[in-house]
C-alpha positions in Angstrom: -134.4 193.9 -94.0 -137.1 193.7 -96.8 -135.7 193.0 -100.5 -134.7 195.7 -102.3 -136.5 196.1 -106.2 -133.7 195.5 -108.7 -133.1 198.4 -110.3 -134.0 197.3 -113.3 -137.9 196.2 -112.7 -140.2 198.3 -114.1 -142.6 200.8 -112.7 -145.3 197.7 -112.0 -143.1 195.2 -110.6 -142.1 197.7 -108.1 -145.0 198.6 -107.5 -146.0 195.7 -106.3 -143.1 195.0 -104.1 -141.9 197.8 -102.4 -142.9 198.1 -98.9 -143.1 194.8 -98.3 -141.3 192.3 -96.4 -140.4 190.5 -99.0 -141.3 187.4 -100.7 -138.8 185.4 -98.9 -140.8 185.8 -95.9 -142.7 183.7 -94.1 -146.1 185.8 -93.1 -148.9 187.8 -94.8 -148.4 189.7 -98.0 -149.4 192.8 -96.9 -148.0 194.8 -93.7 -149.9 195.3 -91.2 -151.4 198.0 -89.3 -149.8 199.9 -86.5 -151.3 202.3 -84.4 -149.8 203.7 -81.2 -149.5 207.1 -79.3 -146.8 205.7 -77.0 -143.8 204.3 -77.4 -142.4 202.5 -74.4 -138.2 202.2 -73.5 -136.6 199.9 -71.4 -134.7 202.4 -69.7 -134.3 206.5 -69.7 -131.1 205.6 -71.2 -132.6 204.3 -74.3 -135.3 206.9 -73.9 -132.6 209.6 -74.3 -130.7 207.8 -77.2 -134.0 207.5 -79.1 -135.0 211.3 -78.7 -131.7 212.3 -80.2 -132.6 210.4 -83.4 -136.1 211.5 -83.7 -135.8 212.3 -87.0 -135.3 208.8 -88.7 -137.5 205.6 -88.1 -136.7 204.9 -84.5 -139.9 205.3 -82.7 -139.8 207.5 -79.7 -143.8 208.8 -79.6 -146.8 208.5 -82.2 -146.4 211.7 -83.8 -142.6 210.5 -85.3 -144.9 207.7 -87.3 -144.1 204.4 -87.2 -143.7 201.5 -89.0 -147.2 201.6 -91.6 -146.1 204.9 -92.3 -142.4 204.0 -93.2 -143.6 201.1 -95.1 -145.4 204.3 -97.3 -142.7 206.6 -97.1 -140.3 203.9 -98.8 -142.6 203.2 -101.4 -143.4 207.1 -102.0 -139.7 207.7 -102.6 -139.6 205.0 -105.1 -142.2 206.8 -107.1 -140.1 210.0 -106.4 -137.0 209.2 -106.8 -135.9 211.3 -103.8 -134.0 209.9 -100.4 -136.4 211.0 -97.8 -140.3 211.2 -97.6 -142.2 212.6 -94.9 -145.9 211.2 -94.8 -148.4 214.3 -93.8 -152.5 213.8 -93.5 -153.8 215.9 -96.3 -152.2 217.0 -99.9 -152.7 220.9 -98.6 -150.8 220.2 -95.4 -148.3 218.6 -98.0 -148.1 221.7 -99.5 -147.9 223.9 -96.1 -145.5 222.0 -94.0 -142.7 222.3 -97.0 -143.9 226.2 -97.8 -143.6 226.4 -93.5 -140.3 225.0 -93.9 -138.2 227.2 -95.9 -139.6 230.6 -95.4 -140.0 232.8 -92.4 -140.8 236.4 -91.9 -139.3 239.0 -94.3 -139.4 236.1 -96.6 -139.8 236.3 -100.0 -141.8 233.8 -102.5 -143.0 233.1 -106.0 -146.2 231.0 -106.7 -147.5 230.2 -110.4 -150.6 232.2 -111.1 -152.0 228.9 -111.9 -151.6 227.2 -108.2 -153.8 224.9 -106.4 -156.4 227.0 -105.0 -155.9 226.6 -101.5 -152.2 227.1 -101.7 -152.9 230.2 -102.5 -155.2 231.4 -100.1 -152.5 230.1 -97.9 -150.4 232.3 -99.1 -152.9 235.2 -99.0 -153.6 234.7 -95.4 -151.5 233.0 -93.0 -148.2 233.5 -94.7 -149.3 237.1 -95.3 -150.1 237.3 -92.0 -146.7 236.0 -90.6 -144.7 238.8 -92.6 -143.9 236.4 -96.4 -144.5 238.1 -99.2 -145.7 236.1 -102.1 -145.7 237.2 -105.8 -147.9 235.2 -108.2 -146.1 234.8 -112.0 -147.2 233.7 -115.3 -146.5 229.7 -115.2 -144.7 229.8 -118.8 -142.6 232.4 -117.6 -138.5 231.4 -119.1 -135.5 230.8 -117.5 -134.7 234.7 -118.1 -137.9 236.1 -116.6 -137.7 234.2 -113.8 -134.2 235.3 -113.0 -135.8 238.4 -113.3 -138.4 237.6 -110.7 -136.4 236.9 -107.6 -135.1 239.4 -105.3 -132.8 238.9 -102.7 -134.7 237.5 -99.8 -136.6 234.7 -102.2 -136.2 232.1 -101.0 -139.0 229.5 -102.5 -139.8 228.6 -106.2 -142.9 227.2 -106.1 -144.4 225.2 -108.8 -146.9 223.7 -110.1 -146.5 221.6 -113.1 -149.3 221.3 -114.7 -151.3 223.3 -113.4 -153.9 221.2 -112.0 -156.9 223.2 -113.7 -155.5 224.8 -116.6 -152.8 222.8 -117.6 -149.8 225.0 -118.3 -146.8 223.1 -118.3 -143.7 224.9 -116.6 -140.4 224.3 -118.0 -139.0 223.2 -114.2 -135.1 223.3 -115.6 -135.2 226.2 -115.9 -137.0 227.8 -113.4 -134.3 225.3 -111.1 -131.4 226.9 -112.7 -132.8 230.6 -112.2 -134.0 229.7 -108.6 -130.4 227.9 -107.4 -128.2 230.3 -109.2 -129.8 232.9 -106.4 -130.2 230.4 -103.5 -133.6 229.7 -103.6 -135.4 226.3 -103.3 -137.8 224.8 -105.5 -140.7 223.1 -104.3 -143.2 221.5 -106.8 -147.0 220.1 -106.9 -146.0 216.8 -108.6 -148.9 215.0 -108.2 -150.2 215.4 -112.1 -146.9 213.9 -113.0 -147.0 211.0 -110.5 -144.1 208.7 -112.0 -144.1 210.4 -115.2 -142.2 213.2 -113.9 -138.9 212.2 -111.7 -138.5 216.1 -109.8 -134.9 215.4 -108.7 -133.8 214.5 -111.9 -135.3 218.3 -113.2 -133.7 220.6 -110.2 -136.9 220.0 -107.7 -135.6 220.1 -104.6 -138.9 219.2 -102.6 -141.3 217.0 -104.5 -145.3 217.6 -103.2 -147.8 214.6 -103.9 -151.9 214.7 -103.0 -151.8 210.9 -102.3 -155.5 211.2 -101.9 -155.6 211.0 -105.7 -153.9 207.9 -107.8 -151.7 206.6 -104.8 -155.1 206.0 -102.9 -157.1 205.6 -106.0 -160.5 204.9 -104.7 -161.6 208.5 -103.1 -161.8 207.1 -99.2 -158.5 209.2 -98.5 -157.0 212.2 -97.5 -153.0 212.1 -97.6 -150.1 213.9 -98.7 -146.6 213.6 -98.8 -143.4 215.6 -99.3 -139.9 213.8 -100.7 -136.4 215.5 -100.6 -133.5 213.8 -101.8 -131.2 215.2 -99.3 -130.7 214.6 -95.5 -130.1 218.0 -95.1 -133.4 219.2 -96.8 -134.9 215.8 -94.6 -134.3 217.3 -91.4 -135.4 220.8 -92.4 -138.8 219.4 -93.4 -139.1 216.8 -91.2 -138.6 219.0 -88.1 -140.8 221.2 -89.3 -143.6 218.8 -89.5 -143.0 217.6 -85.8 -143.6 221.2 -84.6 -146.5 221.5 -86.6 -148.2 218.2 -85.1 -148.6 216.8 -88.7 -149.5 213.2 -88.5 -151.1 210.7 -91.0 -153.6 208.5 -89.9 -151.8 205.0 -90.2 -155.1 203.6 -91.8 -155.1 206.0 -94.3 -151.1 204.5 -94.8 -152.3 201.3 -95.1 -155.0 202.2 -98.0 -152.7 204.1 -99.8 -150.4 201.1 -99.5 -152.9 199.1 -100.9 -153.7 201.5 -103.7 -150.2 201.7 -105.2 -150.4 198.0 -106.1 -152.3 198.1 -108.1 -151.3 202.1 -109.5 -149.6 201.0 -112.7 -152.5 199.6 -114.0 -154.8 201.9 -112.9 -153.0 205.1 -114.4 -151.9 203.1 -117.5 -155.8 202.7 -118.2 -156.7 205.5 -117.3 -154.7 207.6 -119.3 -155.0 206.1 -122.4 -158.9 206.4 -122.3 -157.8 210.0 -121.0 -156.1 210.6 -124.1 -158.9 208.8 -126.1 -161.4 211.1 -125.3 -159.3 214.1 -125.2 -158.9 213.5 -129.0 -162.6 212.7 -129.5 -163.8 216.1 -127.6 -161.1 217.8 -130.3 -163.2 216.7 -133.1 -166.3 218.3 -131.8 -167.6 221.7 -133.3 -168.5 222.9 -130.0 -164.8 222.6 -128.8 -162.4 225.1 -129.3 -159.5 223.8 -127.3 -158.4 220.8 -124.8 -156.0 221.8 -122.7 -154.2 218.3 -122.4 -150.3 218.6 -122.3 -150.1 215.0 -124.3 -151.8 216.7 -127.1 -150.2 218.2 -129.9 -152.0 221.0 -129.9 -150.9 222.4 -126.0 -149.2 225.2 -126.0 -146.2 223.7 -124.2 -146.5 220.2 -125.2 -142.8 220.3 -126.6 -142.0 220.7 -123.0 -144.5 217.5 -121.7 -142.4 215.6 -124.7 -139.0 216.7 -122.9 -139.5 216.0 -119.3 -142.6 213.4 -118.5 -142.5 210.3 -119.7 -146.3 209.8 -120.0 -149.3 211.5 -118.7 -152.5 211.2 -116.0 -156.3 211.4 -117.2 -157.0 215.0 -115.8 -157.2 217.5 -118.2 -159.3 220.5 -119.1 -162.2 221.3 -122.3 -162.6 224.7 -123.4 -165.7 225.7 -125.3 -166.4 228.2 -128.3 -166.6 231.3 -127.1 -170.1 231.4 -128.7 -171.3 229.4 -125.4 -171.8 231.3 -122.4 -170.6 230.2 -118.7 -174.0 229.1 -117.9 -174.0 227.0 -121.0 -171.0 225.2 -120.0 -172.3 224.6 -116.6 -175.2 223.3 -118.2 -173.0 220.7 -120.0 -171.7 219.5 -117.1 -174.9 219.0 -114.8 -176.4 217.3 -118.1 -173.7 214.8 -117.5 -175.1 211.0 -116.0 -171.8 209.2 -116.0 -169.4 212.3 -114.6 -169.8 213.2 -111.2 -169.1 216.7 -110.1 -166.4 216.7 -107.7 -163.2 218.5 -107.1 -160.8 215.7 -106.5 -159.0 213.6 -109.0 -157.2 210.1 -109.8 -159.8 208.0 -108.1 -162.0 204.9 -110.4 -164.7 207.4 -111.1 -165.3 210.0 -113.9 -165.8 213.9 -112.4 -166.3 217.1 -114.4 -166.5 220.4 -112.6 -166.9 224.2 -114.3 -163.1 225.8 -114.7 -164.6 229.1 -115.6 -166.0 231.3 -112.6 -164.0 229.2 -110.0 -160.4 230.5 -110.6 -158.4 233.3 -109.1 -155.7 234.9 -110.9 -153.6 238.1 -110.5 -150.8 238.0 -113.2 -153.2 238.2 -116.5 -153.3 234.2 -116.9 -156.2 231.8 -117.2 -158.2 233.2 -120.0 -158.4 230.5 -122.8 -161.2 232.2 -124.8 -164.1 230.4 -124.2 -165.9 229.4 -121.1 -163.8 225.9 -119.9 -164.7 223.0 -117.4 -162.2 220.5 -116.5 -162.8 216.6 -116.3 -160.9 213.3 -114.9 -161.1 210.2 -116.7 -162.2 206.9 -114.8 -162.2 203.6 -115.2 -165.6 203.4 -116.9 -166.1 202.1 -120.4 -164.5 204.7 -123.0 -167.5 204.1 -125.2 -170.2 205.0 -122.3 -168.5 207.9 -121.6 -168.2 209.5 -125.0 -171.8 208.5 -125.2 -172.3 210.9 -121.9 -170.4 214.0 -123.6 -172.1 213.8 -126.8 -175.4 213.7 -125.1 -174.6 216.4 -122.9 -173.0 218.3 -125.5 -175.8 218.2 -127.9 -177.8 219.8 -125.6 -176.4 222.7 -125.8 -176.5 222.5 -129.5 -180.2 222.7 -128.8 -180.4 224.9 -126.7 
């Protein structure tokens, strides 16, 4: 059996020891690689014995993982907090497999107006489609509203906390309380509040991570996963992502593995120079706002204070209203250092436009100025404030 962490090392040293054999073992430090489609039995017997425990780590065919992905889904409930983590191949099928899960036709659902793009368009489409109803609310909404908000046949809470493009931190207590007092789970985009934010501890019931971002930290990725705390919630989701055929490539296991060792340090870093330069854009006349929940000037950064326990280096600018969209955008091509991407939590630096790329339907979004959103490498601070001021002085210029 590999060591168990004491409970009382800190987020680093576990880190760098869970998922592993051990380092009582003889052998390599890292685990290895395993890849397989087919699982072979010594018997039908054992065959049979395996199938009717397909939903924990004995092996019966490819698809059930095996033990690279289990080596992930330990560590991944470490960060969590949870009981259970099923490993899936992207952060949107993260997303759909739990959504999948939980809700069926006549189906009713609440997303935060300011969700992850494609889960909306999920939720616009296919769920649509297959007879679930989704209403979009305002993401500050209180415990009261959101009582308000739930009929009887809701049966998902969907969060999103914050919102991974403008920020608004949801007070996920109390949305629990409304959603479980009617029977309704609560499913949550955690991946901002990667070990900040412990979900189970808050009322989440099903905790959503894109991997691809700080877990894999070097954007050669695509992973998700999805943590319970529960085995009846397990099965539920787990079963769910058999029928599906969700599977995670095993090499992709095995580089997120490898990115969580050294995770600590590279969120630790990351966010102070996050916060750094969040401060530094305040200062500038051309800024009217940064929408970083660690500031304290966010709207809802009592609420960041109450629940996380530190915060990530993604966070969004928004300009004077004086400056036009195309101004903005002009910002952020003018940028040398900041590449424009739409991931996150990698080593590089990546600004994209905010404004003009968001869809909203419950009056939310609109910060008063034209607003891009940036993530925070692990370049020099200094170089990078260099990069901004350049880029912002051009439209001073201009």
């Amino acid at each position: 059996m590999p060591e168990a962490p004491h409970g009382k090392d800190r987020f680093a040293t576990r880190m760098s020891h869970a998922g592993r054999a051990g380092v009582k073992i003889h052998g390599f430090v890292n685990p290895g690689v395993h890849r397989g489609s087919t699982v072979l039995f010594p018997d039908c017997a054992a065959r049979k014995a395996g199938a009717a425990k397909r939903y924990d780590q004995f092996l019966t065919y490819g698809t059930q993982g095996g033990p690279t992905h289990h080596a992930l889904e330990d560590v991944i409930c470490e960060i969590e907090g949870g009981s259970h983590c099923t490993i899936l191949g992207t952060g949107l099928a993260a997303v759909a497999v739990p959504l999948l899960a939980w809700l069926k036709a006549g189906d009713h659902c609440l997303m935060p107006d300011s969700v992850y793009g494609p889960a909306r368009t999920l939720a616009d489409t296919l769920m649509k489609g297959w007879g679930i109803e989704t209403t979009f609310y305002d993401p500050c909404v209180d415990e009261a509203g959101m009582a308000a908000l739930i009929r009887p046949n809701t049966k998902v809470v969907y969060t999103e906390s914050p919102g991974s493009h403008t920020f608004e931190v949801q007070d996920i207590p109390a949305i629990a309380r409304a959603a479980h007092a009617r029977g309704a789970k609560v499913l949550m985009d955690n991946t901002w509040g990667i070990h900040h934010f412990q979900p189970f501890r808050h009322g989440v019931d099903c905790s959503i991570q894109a991997l691809t971002k700080y877990v894999g930290g070097h954007s050669d990725i695509l992973l998700g996963s999805a943590t319970v705390n529960s085995e009846e919630d397990h099965l539920t989701l787990r079963s769910t992502a058999s029928i599906l055929g969700q599977y995670a490539s095993p090499d992709d296991c095995w580089l997120a593995l490898r990115g969580v060792r050294t995770m600590a340090v590279r969120l630790k870093e990351q966010a102070e120079a996050g916060l750094r330069i969040a401060r530094w854009l305040e200062a500038r006349e051309e800024v009217k706002q940064v929408l970083h929940p660690a500031l304290p000037s966010h709207p809802q950064h009592h609420l960041w204070q109450r629940d996380f326990t530190g915060t990530c280096s993604l966070f969004g600018v928004v300009l004077h209203p004086r400056y036009s969209q195309e101004q903005m955008t002009g910002v952020v091509d003018a940028l040398r250092l900041f590449g424009i991407g739409a991931s996150w939590g990698g080593f590089e630096s990546l600004a994209i436009p905010t404004t003009g790329n968001l869809s909203r339907t419950a009056g939310t979004g609109d910060f008063g100025g034209p607003t891009f959103r940036i993530h925070i490498g692990l370049e020099a601070v200094e170089d990078l404030e260099a990069d901004l001021a350049q880029a912002l002085d051009g439209i001073m210029r201009n």
